[in-house]
C-alpha positions in Angstrom: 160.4 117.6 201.9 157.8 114.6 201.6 155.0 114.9 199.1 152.6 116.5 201.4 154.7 119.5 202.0 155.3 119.7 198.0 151.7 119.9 197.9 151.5 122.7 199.6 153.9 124.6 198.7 153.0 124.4 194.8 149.6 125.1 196.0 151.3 128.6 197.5 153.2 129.5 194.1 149.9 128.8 191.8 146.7 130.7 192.9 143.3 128.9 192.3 144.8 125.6 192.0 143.6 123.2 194.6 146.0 120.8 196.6 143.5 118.0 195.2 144.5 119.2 191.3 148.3 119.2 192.3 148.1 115.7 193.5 146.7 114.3 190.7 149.2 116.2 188.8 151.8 114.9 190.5 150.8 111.4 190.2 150.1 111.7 186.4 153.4 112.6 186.4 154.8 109.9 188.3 153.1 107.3 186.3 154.0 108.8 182.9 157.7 108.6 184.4 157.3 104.8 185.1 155.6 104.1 182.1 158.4 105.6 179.8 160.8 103.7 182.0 159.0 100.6 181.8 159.3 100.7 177.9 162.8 101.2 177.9 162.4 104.8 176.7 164.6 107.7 177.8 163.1 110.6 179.2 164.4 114.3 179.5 163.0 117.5 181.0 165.1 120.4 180.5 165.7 121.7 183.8 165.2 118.7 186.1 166.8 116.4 184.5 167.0 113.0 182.9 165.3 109.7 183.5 166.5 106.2 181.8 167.3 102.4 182.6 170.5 100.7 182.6 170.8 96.8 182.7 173.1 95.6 185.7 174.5 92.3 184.5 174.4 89.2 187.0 177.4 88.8 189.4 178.7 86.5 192.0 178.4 88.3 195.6 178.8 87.1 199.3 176.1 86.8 202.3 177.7 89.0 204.3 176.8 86.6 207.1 177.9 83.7 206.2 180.0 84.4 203.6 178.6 81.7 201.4 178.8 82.8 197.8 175.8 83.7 195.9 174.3 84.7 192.5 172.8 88.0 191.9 170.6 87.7 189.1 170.9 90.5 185.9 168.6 93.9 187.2 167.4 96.9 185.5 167.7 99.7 187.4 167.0 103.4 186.9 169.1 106.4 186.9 168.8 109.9 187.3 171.2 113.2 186.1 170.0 116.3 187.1 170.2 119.2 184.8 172.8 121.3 184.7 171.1 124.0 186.2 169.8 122.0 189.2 173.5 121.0 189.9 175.2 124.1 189.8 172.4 125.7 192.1 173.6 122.5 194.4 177.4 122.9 194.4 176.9 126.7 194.9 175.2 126.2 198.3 177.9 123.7 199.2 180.6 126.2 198.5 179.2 128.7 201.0 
């Protein structure tokens, strides 16, 4: 599903709400995500799931083309565990 199709398909479930309104929904939402992020902060939305940032420390790797060693430098990246509810709906398709 790419963001159009969401679009629409909110725009189905919730009557007199325009696809213009959901979109700017939607990217309120995204930027209030980043934003938290960007602080540092944790956030959690029972029933989706949880947002936060973990520091990967710098490492050695290899150009896999070469095979010359080089440094990768320390990163923050952002990870993502889905509610509980989201999972088991998941793993209870894939059992089918």
């Amino acid at each position: 599903m790419n963001k159009t199709e969401m679009i629409e398909a909110i725009a189905k479930d919730i009557y007199g709400l325009s696809k213009e309104k959901i979109n700017q929904v939607l990217a309120s939402y995204v930027m209030q995500i980043s934003e938290c992020l960007e602080k540092g902060d944790k956030l959690a939305y029972p029933g989706l799931g949880t947002f936060s940032t973990q520091i990967r420390p710098a490492r050695k790797g290899r150009n896999p083309q070469t095979g010359e060693a080089i440094a990768i430098p320390e990163k923050t990246v952002i990870k993502f565990k889905a509610a509980a509810e989201i999972s088991n709906k998941v793993n209870h398709k894939n059992k089918k």
